[in-house]
Residue frames as qw, qx, qy, qz and C-alpha x, y, z in Angstrom:
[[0.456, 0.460, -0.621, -0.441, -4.63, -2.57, -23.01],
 [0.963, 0.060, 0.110, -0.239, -6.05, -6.08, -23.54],
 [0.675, -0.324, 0.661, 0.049, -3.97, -9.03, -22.83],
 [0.545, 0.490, -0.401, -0.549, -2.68, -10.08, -26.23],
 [0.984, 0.037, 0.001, -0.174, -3.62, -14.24, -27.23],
 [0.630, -0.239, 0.614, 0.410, -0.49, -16.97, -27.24],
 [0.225, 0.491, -0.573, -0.617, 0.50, -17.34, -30.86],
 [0.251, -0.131, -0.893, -0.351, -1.47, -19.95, -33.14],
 [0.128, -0.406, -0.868, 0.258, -4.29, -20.23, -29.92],
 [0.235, -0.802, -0.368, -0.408, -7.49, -18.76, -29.36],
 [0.085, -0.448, 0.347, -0.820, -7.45, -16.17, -26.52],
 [0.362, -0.225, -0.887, 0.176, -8.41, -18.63, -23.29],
 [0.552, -0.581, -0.126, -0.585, -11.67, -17.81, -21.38],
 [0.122, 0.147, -0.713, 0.675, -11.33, -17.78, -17.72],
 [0.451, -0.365, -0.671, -0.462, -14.17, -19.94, -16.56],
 [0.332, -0.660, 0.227, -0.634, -16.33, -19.44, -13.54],
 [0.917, 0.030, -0.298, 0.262, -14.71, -21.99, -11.60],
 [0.670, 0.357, -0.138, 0.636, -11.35, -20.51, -12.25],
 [0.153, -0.631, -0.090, -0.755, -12.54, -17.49, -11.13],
 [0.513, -0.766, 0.074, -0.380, -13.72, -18.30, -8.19],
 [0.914, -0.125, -0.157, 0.353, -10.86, -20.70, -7.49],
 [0.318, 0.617, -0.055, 0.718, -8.91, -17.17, -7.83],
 [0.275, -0.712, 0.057, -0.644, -10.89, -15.60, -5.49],
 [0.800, -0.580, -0.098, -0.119, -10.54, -17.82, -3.18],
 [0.710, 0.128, -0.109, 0.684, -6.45, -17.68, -3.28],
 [0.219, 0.487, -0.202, 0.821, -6.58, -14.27, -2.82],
 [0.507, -0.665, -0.103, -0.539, -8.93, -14.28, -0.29],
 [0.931, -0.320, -0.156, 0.085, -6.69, -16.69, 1.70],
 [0.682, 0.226, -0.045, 0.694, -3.17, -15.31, 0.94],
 [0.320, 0.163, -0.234, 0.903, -4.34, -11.64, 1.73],
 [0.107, 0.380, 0.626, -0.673, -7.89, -11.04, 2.74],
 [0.346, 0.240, -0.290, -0.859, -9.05, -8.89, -0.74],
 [0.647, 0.389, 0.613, -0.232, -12.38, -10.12, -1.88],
 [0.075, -0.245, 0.309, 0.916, -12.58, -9.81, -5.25],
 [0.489, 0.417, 0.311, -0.700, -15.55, -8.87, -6.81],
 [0.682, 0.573, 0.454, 0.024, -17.72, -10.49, -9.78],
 [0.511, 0.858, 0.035, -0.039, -16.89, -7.72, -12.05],
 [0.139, -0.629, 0.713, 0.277, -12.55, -8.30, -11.82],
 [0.889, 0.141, 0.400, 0.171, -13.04, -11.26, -13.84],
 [0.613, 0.750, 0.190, 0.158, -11.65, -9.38, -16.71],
 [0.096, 0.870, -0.452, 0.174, -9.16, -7.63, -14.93],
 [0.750, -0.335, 0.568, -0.047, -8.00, -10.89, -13.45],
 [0.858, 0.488, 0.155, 0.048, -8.03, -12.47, -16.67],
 [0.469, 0.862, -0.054, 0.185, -6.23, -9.96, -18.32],
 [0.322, -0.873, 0.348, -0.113, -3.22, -9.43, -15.45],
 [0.737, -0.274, 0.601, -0.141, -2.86, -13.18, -15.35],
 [0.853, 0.475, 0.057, 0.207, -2.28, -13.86, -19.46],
 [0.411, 0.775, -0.475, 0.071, 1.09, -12.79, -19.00],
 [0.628, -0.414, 0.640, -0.155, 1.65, -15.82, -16.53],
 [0.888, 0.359, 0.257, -0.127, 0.19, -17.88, -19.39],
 [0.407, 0.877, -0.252, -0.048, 2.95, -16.46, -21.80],
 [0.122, -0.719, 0.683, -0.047, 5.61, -16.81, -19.77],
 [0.512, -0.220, 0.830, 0.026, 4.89, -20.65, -18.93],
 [0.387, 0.210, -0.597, -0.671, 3.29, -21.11, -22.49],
 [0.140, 0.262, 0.778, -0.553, 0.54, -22.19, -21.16],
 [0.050, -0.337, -0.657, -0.672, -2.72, -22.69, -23.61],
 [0.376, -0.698, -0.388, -0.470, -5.19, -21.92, -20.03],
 [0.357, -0.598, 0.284, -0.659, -6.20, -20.95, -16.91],
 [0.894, -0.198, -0.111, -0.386, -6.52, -24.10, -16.05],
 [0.854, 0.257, -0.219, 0.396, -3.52, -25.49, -16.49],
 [0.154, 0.575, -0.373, 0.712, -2.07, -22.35, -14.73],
 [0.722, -0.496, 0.018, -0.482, -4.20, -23.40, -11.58],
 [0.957, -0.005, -0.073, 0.281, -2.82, -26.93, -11.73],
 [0.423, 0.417, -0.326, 0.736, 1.15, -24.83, -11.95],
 [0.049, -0.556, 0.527, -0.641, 0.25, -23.13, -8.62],
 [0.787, -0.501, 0.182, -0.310, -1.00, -25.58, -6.46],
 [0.795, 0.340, -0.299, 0.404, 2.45, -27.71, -7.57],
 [0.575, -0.758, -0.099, 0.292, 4.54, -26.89, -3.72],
 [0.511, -0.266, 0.202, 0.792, 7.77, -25.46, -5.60],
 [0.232, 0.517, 0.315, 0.761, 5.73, -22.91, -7.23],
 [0.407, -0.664, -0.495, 0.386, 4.75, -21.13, -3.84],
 [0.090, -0.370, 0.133, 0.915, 6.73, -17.53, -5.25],
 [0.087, -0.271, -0.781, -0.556, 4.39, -17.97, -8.27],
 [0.309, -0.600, -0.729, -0.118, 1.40, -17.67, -6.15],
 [0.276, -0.682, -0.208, 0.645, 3.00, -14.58, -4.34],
 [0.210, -0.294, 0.338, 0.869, 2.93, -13.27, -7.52],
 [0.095, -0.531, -0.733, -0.414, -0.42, -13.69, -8.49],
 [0.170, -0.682, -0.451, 0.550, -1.14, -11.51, -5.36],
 [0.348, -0.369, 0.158, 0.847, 1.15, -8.83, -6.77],
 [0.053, 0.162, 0.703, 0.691, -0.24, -9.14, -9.82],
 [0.257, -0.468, -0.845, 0.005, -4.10, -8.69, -8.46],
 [0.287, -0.764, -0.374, 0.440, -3.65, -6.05, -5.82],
 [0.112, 0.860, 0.053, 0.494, -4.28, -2.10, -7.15],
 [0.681, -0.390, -0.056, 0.617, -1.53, -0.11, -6.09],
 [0.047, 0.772, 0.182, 0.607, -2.88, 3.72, -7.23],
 [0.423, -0.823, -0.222, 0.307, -1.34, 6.26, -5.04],
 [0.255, 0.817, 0.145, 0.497, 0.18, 9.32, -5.44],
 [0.247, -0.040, -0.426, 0.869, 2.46, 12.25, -3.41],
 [0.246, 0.289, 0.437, -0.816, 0.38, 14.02, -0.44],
 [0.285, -0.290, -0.853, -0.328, -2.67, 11.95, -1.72],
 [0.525, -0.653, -0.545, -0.032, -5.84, 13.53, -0.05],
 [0.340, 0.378, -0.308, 0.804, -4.09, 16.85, 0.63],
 [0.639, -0.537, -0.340, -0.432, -6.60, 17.44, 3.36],
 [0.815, -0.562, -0.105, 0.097, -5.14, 15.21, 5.82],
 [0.675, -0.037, -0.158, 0.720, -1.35, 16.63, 5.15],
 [0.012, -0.587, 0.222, -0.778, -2.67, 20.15, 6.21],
 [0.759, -0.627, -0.020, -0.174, -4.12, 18.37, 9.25],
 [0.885, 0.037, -0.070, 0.459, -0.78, 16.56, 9.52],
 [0.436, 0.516, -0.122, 0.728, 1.21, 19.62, 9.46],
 [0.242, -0.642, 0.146, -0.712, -0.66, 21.59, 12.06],
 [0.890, -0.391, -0.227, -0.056, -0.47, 18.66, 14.28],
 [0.886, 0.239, -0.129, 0.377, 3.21, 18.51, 14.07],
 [0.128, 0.675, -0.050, 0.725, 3.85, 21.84, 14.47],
 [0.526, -0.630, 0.183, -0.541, 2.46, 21.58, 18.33],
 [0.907, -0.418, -0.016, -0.048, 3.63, 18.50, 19.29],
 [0.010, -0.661, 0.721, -0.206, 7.05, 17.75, 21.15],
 [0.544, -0.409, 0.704, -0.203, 8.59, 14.33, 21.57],
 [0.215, -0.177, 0.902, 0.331, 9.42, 10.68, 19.59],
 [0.692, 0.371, 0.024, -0.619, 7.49, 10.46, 16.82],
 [0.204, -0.042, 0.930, 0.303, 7.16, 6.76, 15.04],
 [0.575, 0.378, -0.081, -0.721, 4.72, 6.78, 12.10],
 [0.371, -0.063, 0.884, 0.278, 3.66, 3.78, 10.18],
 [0.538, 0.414, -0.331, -0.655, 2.29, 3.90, 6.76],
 [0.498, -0.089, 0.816, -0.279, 0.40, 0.62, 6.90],
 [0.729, 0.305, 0.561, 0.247, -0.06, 0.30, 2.71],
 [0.030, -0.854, 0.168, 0.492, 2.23, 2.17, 1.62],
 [0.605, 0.784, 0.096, -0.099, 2.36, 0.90, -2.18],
 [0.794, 0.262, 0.025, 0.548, 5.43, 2.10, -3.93],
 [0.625, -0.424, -0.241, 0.609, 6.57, 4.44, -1.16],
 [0.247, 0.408, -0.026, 0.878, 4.87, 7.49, -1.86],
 [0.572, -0.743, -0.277, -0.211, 2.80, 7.84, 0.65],
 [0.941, 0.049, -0.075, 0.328, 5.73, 7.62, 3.22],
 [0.481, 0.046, 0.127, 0.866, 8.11, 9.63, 1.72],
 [0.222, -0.704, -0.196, -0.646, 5.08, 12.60, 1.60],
 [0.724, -0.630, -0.272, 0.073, 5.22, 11.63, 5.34],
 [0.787, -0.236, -0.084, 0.564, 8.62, 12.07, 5.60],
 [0.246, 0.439, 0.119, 0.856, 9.24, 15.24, 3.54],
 [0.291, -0.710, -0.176, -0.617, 6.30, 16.79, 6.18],
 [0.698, -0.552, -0.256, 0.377, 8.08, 15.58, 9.50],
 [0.622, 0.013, 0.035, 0.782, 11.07, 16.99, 8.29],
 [0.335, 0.260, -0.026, 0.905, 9.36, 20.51, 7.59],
 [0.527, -0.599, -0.312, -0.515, 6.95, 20.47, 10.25],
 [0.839, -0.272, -0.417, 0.220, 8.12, 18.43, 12.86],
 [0.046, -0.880, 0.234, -0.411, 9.72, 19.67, 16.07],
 [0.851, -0.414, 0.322, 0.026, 11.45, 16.79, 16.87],
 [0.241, 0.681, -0.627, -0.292, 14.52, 15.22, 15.52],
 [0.345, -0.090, 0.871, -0.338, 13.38, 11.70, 17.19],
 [0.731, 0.324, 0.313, -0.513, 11.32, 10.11, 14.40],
 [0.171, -0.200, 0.902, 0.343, 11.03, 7.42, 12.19],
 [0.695, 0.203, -0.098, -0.683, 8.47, 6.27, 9.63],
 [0.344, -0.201, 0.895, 0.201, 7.96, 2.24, 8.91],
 [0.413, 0.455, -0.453, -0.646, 6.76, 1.45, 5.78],
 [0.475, -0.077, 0.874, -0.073, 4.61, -1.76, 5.19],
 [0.505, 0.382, -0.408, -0.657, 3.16, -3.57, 2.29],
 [0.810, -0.064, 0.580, -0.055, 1.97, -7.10, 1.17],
 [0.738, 0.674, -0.003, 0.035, 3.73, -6.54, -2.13],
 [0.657, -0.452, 0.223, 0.560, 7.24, -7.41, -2.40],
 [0.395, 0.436, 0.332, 0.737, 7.40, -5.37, -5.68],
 [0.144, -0.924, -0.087, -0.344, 6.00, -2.54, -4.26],
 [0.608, -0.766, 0.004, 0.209, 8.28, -2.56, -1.41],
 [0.647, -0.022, 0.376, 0.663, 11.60, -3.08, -3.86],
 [0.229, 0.790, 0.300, 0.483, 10.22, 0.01, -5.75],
 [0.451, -0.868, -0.192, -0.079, 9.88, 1.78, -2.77],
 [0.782, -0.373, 0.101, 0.490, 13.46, 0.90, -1.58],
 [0.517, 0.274, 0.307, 0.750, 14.69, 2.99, -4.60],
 [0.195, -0.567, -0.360, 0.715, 12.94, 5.98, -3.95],
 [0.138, -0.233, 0.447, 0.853, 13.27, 7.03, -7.50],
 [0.299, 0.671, 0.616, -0.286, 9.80, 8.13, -9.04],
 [0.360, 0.367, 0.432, 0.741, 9.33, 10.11, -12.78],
 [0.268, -0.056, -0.197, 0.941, 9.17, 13.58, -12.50],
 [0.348, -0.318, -0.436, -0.767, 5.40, 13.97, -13.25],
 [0.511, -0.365, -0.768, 0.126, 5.10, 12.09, -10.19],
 [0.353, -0.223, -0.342, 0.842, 5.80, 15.62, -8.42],
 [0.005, 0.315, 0.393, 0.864, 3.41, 17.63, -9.46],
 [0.494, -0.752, -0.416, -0.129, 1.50, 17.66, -5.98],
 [0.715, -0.078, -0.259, 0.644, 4.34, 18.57, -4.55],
 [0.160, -0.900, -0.101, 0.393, 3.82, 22.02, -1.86],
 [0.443, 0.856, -0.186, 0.190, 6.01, 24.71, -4.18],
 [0.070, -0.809, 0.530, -0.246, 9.82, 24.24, -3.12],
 [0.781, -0.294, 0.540, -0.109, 9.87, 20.43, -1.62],
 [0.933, 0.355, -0.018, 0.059, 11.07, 18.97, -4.80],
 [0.432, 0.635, -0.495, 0.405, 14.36, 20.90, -4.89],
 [0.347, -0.620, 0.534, -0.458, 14.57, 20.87, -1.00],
 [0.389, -0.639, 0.628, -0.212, 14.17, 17.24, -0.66],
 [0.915, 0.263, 0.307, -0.007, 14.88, 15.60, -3.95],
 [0.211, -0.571, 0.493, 0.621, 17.34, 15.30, -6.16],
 [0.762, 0.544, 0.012, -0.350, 16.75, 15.32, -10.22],
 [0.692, -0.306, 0.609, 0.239, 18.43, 12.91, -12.05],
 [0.080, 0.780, -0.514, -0.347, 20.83, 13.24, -14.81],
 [0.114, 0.404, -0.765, -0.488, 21.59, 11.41, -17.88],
 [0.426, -0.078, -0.824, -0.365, 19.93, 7.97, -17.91],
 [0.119, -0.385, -0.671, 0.622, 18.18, 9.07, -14.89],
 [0.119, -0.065, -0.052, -0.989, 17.28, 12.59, -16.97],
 [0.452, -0.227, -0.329, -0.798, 13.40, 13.05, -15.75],
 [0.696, -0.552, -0.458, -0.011, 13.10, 11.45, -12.89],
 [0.035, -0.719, 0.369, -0.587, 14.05, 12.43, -9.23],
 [0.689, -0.238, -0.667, 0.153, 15.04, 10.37, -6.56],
 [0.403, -0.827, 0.009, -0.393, 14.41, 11.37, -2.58],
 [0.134, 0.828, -0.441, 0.320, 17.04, 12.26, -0.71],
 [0.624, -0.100, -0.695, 0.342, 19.23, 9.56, 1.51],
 [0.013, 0.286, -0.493, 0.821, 18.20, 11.45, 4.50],
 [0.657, -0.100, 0.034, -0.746, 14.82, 10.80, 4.20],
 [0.712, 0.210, -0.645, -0.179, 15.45, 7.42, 2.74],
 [0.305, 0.060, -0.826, 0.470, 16.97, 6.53, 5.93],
 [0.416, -0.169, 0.209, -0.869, 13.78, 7.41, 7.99],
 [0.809, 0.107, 0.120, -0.566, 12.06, 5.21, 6.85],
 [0.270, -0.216, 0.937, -0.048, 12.29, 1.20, 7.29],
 [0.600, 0.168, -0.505, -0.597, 10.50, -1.47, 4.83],
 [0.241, -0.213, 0.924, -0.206, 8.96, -4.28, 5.97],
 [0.359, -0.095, -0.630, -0.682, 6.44, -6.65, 4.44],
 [0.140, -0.004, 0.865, -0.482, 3.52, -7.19, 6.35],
 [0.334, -0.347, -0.812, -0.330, -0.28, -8.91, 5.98],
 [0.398, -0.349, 0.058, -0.846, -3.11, -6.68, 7.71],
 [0.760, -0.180, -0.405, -0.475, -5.28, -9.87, 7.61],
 [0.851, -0.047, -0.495, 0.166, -2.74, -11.92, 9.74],
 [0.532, -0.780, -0.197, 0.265, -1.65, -11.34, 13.57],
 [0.106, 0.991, -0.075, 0.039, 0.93, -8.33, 13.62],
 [0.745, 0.297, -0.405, 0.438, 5.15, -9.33, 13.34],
 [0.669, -0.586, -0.229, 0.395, 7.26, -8.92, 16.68],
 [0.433, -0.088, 0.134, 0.887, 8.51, -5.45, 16.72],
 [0.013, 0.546, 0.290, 0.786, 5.63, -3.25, 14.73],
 [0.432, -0.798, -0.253, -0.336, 4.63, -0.76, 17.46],
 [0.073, 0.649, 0.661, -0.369, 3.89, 1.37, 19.30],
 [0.303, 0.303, 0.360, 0.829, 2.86, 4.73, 17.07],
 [0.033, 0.416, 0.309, -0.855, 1.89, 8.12, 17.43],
 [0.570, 0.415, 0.136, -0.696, 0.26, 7.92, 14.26],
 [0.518, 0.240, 0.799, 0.188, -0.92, 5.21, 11.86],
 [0.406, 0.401, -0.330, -0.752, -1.99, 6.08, 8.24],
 [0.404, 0.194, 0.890, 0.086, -4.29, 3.13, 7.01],
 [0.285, 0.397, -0.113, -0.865, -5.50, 4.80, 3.34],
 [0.753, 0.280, 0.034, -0.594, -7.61, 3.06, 1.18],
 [0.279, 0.228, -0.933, -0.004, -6.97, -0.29, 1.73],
 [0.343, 0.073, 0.767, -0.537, -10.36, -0.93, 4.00],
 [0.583, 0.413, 0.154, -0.683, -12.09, -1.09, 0.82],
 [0.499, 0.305, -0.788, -0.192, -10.75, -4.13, -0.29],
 [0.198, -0.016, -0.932, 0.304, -12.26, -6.18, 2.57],
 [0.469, -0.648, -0.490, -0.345, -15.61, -7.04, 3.86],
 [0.488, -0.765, 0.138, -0.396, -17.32, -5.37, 7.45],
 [0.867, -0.472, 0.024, 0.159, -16.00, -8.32, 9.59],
 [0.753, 0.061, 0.050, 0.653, -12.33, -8.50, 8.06],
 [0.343, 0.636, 0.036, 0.690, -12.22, -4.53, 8.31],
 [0.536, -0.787, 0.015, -0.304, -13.26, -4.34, 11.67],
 [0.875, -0.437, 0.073, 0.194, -10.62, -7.09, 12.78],
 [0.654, 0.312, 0.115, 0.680, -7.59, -5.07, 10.78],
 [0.149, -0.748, -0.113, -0.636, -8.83, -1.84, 12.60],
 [0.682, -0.702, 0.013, -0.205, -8.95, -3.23, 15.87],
 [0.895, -0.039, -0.122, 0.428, -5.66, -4.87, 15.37],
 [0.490, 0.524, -0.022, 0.696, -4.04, -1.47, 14.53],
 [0.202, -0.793, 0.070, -0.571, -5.62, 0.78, 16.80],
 [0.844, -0.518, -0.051, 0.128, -4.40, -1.60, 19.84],
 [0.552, 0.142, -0.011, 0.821, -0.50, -0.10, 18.40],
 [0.076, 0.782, 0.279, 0.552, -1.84, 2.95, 18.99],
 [0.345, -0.111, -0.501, 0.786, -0.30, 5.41, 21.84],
 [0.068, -0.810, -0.524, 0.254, -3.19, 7.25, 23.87],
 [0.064, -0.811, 0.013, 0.582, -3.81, 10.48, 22.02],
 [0.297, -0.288, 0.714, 0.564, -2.12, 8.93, 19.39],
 [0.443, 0.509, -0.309, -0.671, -3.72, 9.59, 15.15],
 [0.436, -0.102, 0.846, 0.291, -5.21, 7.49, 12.70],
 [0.541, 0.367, -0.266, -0.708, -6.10, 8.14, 9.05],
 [0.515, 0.297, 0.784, 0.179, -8.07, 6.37, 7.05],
 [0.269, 0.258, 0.704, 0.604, -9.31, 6.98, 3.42],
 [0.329, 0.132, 0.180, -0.918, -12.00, 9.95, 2.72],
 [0.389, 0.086, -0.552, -0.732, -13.85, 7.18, 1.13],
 [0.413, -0.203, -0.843, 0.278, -13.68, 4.33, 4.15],
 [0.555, -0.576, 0.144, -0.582, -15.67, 4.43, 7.18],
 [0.496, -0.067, -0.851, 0.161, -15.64, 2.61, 10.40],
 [0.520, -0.213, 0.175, -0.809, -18.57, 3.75, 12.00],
 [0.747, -0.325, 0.306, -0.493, -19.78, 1.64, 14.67],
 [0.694, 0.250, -0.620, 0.267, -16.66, -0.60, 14.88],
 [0.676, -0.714, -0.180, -0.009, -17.11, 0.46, 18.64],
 [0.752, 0.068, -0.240, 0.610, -13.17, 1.14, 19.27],
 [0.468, -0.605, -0.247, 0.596, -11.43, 3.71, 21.42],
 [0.263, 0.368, 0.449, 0.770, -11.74, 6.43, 18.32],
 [0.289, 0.825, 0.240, -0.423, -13.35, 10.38, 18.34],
 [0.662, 0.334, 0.303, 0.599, -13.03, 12.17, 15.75],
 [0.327, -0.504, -0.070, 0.796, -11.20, 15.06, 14.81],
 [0.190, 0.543, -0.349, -0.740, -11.38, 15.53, 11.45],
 [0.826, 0.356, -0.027, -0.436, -12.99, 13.80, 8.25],
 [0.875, 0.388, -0.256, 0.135, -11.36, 10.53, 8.37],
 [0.329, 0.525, -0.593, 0.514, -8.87, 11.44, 11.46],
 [0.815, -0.528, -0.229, -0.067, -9.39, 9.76, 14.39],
 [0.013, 0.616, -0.632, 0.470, -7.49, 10.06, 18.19],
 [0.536, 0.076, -0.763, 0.355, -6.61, 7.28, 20.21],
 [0.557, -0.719, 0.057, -0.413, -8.70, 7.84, 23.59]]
């Protein structure tokens, strides 16, 4: 739905400038290029900033974030910017690989879900340790450059249509449905919840003290927000967490052919750690 105009004012045109004065914020703050053709979705994402500060342009909103005490403001233009489509056991494909992996291996398992959105990705992770897994030794960490996505995430709680990939039995087994002003949604279980640790983190920028090592990495379609160079140097960063032997997905849509890295493959889009 289309961004609706301040009252009394024309609906403000986001000139190409602006635009690229955008792009270049985001392109600094998180790596995403954005393309020519988001002008409109930019536009549109970004008139409810206008609203709020009543605010006749884009201009003027420019001028508000380069102002040093508006620095959250400008993390929120990310937020506001970055698609965040995902879905339970997205790309069911790689959770029957995922399963039959599990199923043979023995020993600590530490998974990171390296854009993991509003924590379903994850929590599909988690729901298949739990009935695959032959360990009791495992943990998932959960990263994002969205602090709204991550605060979503934290809650666990997701509307009930959200389930509807869901293998036949995993909702009851390791949700719970939720009652009264809850009624239609379902929130995952504090067992799982506890698995899994939140932490914001920036692909583009050197890794935080602590993330690693992992037996497997999930990096889903998030390489397609970044040119060759900046996708190679967010690959190479990750796969250096890798443990020898050790998994890494990536989107069925990405590639990183001839990124040269310690990678065979196994499967479409699964790669092992030589």
């Amino acid at each position: 739905m289309a961004a609706e105009p301040l009252p009394g004012l024309r609906l403000p045109e986001l000139a190409d400038g602006q635009f690229r004065l955008l792009q270049r914020l985001m392109l600094e703050a998180s790596g995403i290029a954005l393309a020519a053709n988001k002008r409109p979705l930019v536009a549109g994402r970004l008139m409810k900033r206008l609203r709020h500060y009543q605010l006749p342009g884009y201009e003027q909103y420019l001028q508000l974030l380069e102002q040093p005490h508006y620095l959250a403001e400008r993390r929120l233009v990310v937020d506001l910017l970055t698609t965040n489509e995902t879905y339970f056991f997205r790309e069911p494909a790689h959770f029957t690989f995922f399963a039959q992996w599990l199923a043979k291996r023995k020993g600590a398992l530490r998974i990171w879900s390296a854009a993991c959105s509003s924590g379903e990705e994850p929590y599909s992770l988690a729901m298949a340790v739990s009935e695959h897994g032959t360990t009791q030794d495992w943990s998932i960490l959960a990263s994002d450059l969205s602090q709204s996505m991550l605060e979503r995430a934290s809650r666990g709680i997701y509307d009930l249509a959200q389930a509807r990939h869901f293998p036949e039995g995993w909702l009851h087994r390791y949700c719970l449905n939720g009652v009264g002003a809850m009624h239609g949604c379902f929130r995952v279980q504090a067992a799982l919840r506890q698995r899994v640790s939140l932490r914001e983190v920036n692909l583009v920028q050197p890794l935080p003290e602590g993330v690693g090592p992992f037996e497997v990495i999930f990096l889903r379609n998030v390489l397609i927000y970044f040119d060759n160079d900046e996708k190679q140097r967010i690959v190479r960063r990750l796969v250096e967490q890798l443990v020898p032997g050790g998994l890494l997905f990536i989107g069925h849509a990405e590639s990183i052919h001839g990124f040269g890295l310690p990678l065979r493959l196994l499967s479409p889009s699964v790669y092992q750690h030589l």
